[in-house]
Structure formats: structure tokens, C-alpha cells
LOVO-869316 format. One record per residue: x negated, y negated, z negated of N, C-alpha, C, CB in turn. Coordinates in steps of 0.2 Angstrom, whole numbers, padded with zeros to 4 digits. Atoms other than C-alpha are relative to their C-alpha. Glycine has a CB too. Layout:
N
ATOM  nx  ny  nz  cax  cay  caz  cx  cy  cz  cbx  cby  cbz
ATOM  X  Y  Z  X  Y  Z  X  Y  Z  X  Y  Z
...
This chain:
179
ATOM  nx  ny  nz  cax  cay  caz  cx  cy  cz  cbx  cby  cbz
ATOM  0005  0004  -0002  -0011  0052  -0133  -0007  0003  0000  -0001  -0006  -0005
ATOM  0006  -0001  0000  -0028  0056  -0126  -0003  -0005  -0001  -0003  0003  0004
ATOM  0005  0003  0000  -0044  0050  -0131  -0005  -0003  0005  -0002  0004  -0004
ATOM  0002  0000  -0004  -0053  0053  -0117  0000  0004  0007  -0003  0000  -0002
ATOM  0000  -0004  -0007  -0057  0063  -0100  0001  0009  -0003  -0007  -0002  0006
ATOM  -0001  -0006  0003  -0062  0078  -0110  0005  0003  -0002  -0003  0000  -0003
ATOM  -0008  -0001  0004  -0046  0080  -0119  0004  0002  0004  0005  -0007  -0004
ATOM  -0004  -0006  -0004  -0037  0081  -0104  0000  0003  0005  0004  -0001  0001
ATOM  0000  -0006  -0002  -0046  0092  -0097  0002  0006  -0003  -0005  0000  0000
ATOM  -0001  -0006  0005  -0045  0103  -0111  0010  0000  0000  -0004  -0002  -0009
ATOM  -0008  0001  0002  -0024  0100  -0111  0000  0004  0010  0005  -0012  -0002
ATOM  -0001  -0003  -0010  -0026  0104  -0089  -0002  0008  -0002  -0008  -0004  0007
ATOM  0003  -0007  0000  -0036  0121  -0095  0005  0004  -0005  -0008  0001  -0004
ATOM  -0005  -0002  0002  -0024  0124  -0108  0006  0004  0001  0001  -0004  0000
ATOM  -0006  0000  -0005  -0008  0123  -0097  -0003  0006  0005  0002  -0009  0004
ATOM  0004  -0003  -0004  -0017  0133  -0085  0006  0000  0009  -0002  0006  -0005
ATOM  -0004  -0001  -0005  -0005  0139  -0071  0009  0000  -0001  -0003  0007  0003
ATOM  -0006  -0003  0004  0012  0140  -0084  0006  -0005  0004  0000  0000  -0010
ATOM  -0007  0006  -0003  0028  0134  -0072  0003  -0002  -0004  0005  0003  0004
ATOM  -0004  0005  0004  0035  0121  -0084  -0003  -0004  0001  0000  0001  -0007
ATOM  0000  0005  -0001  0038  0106  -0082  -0004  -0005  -0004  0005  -0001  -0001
ATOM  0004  0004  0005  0028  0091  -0089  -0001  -0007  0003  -0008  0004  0000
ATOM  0001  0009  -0002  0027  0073  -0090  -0004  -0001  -0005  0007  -0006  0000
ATOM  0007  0004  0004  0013  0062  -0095  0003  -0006  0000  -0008  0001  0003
ATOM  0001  0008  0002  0014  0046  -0102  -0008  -0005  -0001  0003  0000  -0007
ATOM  0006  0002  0000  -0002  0040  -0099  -0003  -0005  -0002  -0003  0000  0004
ATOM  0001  0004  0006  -0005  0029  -0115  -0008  -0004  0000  0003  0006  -0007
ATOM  0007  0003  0001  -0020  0018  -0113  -0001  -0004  -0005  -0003  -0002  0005
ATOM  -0001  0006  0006  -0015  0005  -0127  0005  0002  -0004  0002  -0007  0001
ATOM  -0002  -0001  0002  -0009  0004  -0140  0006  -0008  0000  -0004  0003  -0004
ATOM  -0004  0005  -0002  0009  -0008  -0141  -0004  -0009  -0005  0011  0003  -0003
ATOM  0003  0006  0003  -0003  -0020  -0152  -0007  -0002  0003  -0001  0001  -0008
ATOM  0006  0002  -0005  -0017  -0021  -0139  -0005  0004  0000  -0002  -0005  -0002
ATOM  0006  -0005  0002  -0029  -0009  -0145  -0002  0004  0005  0001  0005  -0007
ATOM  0001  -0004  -0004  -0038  0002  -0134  0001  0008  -0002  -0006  -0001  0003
ATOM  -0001  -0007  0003  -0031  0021  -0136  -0004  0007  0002  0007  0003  0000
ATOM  0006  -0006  -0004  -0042  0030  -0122  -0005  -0005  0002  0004  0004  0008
ATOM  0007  0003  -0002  -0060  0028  -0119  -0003  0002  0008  -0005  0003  -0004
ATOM  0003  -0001  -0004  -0067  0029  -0102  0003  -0002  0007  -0001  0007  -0002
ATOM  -0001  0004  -0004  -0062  0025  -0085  0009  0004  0004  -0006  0000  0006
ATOM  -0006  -0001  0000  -0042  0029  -0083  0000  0004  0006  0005  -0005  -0002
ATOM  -0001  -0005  -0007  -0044  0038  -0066  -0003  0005  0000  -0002  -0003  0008
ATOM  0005  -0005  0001  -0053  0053  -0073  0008  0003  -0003  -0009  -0001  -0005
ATOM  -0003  -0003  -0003  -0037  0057  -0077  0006  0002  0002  0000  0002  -0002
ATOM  -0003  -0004  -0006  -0030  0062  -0061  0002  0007  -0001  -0004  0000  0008
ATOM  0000  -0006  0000  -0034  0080  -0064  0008  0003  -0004  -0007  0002  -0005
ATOM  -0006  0001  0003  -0019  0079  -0076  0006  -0002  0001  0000  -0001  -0004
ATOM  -0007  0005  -0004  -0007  0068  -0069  0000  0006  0006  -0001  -0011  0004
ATOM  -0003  -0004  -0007  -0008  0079  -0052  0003  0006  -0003  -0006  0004  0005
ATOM  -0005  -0005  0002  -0001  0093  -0064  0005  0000  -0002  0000  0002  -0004
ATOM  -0006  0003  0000  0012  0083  -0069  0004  0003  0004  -0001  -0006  0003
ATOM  -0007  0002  -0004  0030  0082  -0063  0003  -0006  0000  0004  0005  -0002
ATOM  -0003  0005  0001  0031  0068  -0068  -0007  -0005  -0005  0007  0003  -0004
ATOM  0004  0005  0005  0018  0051  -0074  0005  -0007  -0001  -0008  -0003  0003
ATOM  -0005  0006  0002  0027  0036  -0082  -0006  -0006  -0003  0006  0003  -0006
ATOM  0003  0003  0002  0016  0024  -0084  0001  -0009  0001  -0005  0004  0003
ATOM  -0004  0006  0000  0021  0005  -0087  -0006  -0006  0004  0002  -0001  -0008
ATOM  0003  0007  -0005  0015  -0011  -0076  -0009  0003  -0001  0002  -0011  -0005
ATOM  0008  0001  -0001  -0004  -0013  -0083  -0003  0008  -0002  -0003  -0008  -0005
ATOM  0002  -0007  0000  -0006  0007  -0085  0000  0003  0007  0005  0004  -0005
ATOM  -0001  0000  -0009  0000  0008  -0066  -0006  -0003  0002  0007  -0004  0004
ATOM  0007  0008  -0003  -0014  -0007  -0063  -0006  0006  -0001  0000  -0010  -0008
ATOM  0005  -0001  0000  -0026  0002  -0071  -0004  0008  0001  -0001  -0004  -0004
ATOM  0000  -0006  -0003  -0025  0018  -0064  0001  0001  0005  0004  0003  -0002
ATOM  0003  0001  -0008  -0025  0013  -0047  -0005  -0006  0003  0007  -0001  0005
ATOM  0006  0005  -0003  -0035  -0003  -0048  0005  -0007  0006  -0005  0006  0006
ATOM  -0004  0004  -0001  -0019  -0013  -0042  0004  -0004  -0003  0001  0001  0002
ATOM  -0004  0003  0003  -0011  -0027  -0048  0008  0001  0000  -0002  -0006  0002
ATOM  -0009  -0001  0003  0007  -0024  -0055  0003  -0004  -0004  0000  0007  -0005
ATOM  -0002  0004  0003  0014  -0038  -0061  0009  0000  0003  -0006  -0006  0001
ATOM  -0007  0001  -0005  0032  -0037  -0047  0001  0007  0001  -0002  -0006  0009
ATOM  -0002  -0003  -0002  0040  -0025  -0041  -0001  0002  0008  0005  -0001  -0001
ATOM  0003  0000  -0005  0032  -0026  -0025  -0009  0005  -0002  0001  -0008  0001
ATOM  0007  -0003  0004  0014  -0021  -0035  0003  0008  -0002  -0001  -0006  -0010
ATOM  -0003  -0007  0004  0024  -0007  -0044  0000  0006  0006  0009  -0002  -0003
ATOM  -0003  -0004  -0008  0030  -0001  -0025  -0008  0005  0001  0002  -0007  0010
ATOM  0006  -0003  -0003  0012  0001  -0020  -0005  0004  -0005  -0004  -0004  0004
ATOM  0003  -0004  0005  0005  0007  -0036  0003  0008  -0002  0001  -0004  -0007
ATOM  -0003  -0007  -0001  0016  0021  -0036  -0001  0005  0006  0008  0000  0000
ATOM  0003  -0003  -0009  0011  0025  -0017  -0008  0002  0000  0000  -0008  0006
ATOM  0005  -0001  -0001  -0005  0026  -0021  -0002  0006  -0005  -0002  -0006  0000
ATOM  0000  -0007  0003  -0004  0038  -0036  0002  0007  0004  0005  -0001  -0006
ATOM  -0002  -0002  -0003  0008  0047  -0026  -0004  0004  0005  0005  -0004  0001
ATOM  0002  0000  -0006  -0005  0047  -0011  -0008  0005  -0002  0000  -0008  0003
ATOM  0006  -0006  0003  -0020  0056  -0024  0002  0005  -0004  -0006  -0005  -0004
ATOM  0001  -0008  0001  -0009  0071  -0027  0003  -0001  -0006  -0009  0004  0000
ATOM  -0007  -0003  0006  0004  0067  -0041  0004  -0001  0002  0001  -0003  -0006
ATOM  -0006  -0003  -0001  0019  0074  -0039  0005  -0007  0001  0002  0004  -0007
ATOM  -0006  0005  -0001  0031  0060  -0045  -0003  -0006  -0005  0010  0003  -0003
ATOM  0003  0005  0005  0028  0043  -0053  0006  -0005  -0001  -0007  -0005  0004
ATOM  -0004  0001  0005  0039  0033  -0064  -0002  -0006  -0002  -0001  0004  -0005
ATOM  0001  0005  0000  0034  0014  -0065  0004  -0005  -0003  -0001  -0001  0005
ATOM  -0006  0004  0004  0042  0006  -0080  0000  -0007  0001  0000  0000  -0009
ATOM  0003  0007  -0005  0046  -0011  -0074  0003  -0006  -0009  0008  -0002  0012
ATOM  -0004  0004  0006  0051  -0019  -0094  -0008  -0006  0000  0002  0005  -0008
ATOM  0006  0008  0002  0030  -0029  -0094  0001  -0003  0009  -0013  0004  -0002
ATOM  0002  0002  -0006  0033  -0033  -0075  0004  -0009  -0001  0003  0005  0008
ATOM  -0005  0006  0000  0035  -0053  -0071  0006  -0001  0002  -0002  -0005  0002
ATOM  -0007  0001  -0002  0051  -0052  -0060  0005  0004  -0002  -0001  -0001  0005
ATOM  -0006  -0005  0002  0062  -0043  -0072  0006  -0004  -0001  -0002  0004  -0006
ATOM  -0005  0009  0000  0072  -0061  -0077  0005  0008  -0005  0005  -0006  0011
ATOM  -0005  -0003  0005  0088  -0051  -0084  0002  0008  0000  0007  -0003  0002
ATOM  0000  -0008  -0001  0087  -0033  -0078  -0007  0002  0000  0003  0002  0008
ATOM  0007  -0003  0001  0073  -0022  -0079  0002  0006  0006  -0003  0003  -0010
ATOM  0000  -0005  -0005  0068  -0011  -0063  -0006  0005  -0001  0000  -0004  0007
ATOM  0006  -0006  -0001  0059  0004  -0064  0000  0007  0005  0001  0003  -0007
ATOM  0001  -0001  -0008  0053  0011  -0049  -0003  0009  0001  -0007  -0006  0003
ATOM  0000  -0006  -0002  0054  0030  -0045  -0004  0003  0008  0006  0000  -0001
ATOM  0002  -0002  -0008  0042  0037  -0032  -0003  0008  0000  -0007  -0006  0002
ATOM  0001  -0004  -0002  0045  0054  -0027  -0003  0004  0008  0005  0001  -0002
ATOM  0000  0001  -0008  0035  0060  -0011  0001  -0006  0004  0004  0004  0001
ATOM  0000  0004  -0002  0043  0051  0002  0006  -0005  -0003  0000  0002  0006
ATOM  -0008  0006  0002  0060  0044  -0009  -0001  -0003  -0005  0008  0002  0000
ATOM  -0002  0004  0003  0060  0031  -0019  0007  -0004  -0002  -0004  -0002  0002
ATOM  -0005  0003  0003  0071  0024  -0030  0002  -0005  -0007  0003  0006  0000
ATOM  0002  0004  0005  0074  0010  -0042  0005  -0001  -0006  -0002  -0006  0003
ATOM  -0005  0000  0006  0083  0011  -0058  0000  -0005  -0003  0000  0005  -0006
ATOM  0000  0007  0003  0091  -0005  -0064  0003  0001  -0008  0003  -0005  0005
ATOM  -0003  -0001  0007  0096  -0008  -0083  0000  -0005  -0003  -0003  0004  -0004
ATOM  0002  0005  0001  0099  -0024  -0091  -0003  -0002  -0006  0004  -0002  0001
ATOM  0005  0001  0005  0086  -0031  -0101  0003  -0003  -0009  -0004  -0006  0004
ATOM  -0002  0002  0006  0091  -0032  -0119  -0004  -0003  -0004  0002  0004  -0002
ATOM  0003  0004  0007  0086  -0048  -0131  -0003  0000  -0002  0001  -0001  -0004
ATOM  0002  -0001  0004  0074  -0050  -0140  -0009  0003  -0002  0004  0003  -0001
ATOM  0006  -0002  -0002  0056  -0043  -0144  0003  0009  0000  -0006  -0002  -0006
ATOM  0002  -0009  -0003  0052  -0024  -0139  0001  0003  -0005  -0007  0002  0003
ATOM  0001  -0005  0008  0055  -0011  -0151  -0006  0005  0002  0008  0005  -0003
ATOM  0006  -0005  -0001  0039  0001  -0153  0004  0007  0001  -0006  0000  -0006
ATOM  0000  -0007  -0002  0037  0017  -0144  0006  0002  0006  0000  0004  -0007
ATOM  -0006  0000  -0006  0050  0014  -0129  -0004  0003  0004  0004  -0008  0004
ATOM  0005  -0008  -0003  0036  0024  -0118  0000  0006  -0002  -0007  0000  -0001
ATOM  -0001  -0005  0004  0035  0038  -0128  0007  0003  -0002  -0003  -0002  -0005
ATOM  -0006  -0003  0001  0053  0040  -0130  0003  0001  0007  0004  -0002  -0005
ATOM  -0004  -0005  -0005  0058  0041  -0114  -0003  0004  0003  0003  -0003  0004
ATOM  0002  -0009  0000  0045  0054  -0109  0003  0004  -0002  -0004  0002  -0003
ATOM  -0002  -0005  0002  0051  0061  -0120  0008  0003  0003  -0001  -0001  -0007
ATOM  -0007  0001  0000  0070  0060  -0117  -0001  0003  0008  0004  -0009  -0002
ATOM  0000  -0005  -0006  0064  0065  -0098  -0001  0008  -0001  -0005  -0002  0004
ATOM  0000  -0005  0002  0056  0078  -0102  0005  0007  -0003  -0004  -0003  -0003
ATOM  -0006  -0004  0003  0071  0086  -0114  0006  0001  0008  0005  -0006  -0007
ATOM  -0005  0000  -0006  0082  0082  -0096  -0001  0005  0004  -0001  -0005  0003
ATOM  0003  -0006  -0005  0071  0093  -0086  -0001  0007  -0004  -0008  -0002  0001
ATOM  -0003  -0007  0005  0071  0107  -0100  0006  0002  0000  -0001  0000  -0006
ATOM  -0007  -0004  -0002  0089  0108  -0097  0002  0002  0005  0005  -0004  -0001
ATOM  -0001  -0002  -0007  0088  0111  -0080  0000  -0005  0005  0006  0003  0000
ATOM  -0002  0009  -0005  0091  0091  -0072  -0004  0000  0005  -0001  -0008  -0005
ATOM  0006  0000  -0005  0083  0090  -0054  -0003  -0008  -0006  0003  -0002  0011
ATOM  0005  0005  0005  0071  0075  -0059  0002  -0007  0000  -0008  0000  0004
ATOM  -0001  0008  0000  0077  0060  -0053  0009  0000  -0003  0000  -0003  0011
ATOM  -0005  0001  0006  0094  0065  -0063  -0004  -0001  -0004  0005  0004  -0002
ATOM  0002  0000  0009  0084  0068  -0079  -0004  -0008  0000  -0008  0007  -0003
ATOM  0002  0006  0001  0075  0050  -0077  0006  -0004  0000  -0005  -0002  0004
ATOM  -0005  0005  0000  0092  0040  -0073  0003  0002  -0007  0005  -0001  0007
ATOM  -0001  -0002  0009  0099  0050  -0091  -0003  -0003  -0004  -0002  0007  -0003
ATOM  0004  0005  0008  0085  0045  -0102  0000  -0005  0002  -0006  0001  -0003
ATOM  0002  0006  -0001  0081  0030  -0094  0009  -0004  -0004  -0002  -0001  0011
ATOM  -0005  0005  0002  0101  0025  -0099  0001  0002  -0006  0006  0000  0004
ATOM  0001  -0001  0005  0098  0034  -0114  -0003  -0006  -0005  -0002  0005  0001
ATOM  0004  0007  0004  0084  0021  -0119  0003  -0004  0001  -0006  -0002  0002
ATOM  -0005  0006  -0001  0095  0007  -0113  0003  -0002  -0008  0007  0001  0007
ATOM  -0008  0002  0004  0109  0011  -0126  -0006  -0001  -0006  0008  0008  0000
ATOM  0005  -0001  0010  0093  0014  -0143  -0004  -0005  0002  -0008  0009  -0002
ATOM  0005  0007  0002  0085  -0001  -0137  0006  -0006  -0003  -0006  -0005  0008
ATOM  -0006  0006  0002  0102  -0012  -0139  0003  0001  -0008  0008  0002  0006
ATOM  -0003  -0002  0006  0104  -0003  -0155  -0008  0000  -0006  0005  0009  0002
ATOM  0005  0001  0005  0088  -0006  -0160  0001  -0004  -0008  -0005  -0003  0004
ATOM  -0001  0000  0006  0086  -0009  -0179  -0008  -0005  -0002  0001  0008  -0004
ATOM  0005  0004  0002  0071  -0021  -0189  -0001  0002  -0009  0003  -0010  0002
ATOM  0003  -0004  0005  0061  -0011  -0200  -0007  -0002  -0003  0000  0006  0002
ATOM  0006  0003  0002  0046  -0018  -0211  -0004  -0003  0005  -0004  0004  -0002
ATOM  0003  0007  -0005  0044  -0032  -0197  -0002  0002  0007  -0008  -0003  -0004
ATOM  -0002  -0003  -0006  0045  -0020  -0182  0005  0002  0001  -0004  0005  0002
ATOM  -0006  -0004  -0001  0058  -0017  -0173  -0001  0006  0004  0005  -0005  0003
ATOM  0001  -0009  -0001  0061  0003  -0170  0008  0001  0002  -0002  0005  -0010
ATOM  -0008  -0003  -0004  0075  0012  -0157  0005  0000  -0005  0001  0008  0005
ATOM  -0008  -0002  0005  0092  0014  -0165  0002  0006  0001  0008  -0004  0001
ATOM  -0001  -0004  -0002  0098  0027  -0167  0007  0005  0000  -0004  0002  -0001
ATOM  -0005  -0001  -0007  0112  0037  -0155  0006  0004  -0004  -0004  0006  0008
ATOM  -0003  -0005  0006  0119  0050  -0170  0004  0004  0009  0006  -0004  -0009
């Protein structure tokens, strides 16, 4: 999680030219509402364009292009538009969108192809930190070698199976886990 613009700057200067892969999760709340970054969420582009990858969910999409993401439709052109100021690939988790009903679509927009991964919505309330783990779970995909749009359909069904197996731990419920 960044704080602010400065931060990821300092993570862009960092990284500098090093060919490895990298996904961002571009965490602007926290899952209890709280704001986690300060400042105006399109300052960082500089980092997402380093990307290989931003995953960013309904109203993180919204408010990183300034478009309403509420449909799958929203989602299409919020990813088009990232896509269109110079990031690589975008990742549009479709679990806060309204027309998810029993499946959850999450919308893949590489360049010119797009693709939409479906998964059925499992019961219940959300377990914390399903962003974050499947960054991460990409991320591990792409370190093994996975072109990109394998390593997201993996973790993405990866998450499926730790959210169904989710567990209810001091009044949150937390992924299950896969052993």
C-alpha cells in the first residue's frame, strides 16, 4: 500500500529499468472504508505504466479514470481508458460491480484483447484481503513463467476455491486455506 504519489515514485525510481514482472494493486481503501492513499489517484500512472499488470477493483477503476464502474459495461471502458494512458494490462475485479447477480466477471484488458473471467459468486460476506491475494497469486504465476492472461485465469480460480473455503475468525471472515 502507498501512501501517496511520492511513495510511488520512490518504488518507480527503485525498480528502475529491472525486467521483472510487476503487478500493482492499487489499494486506495481500506475493505472498512478508510482512505489508505492521499492525494489524487491518477498521479499514479507513472507506476501502473510500469506495470504488467493493475488490478484494480470497480470503484478503484472509477477512480482512476474518473469513470463510473458500477456494470461491466463501465468496467469495459475503464480498462480502455487506463489501457489508452500507457498501462500495459488492466485487471478489473468485477466482485463490487452491480451486475454480478451469481457470477462474478472480471474483465481483462490487454492492448487490443480482452477477455472476461467468470467465477461463481460465493455466499455470504467477503472475506478480507481477496485484492491482495490475488495480486499476489498473479504475480507468483508470472514468476513461474505463465504468459499473463494464463497467470490471472490460475489465480483468479485459485481465489475462487480460498474464498469458498473461507473460514470466520474474530468476526472477519479470512481465505481458507488450499494446504
Amino acid at each position: 500500500m502507498l501512501p501517496d504519489a511520492a511513495a510511488a515514485a520512490a518504488v518507480c525510481e527503485a525498480l528502475g529499468d529491472a525486467p521483472v514482472p510487476l503487478v500493482v494493486d492499487p489499494v486506495l481503501a481500506s475493505s472498512r472504508g478508510g482512505p489508505l492513499y492521499a492525494g489524487d489517484p491518477r498521479d499514479l500512472l507513472p507506476l501502473l505504466r510500469r506495470a504488467t499488470l493493475v488490478t484494480p477493483n470497480a470503484p478503484e477503476a472509477a477512480a482512476l479514470t474518473g469513470r463510473a464502474v458500477t456494470d461491466l459495461a463501465g468496467a469495459r471502458a475503464a480498462a480502455r481508458a487506463l489501457v489508452d494512458d500507457g498501462v500495459a494490462a488492466v485487471l478489473v475485479k468485477g466482485g463490487h460491480m452491480d451486475d454480478a447477480g451469481a457470477a462474478v466477471v472480471d474483465l481483462l484488458q490487454m492492448s487490443a484483447v480482452t477477455r472476461e473471467i467468470r467465477h461463481a459468486r460465493v455466499p455470504g460476506p467477503s472475506p478480507r484481503g481477496t485484492g491482495c491475494a490475488l495480486a499476489t497469486a498473479i504475480a507468483v504465476e508470472l514468476g513461474r513463467g505463465a504468459p499473463l492472461a494464463d497467470a490471472v485465469e490460475r489465480a483468479t480460480a485459485w481465489l475462487a476455491r480460498a474464498i469458498a473455503a473461507a473460514v470466520d475468525v474474530g468476526g472477519e471472515r479470512h481465505l481458507g486455506h488450499l494446504g
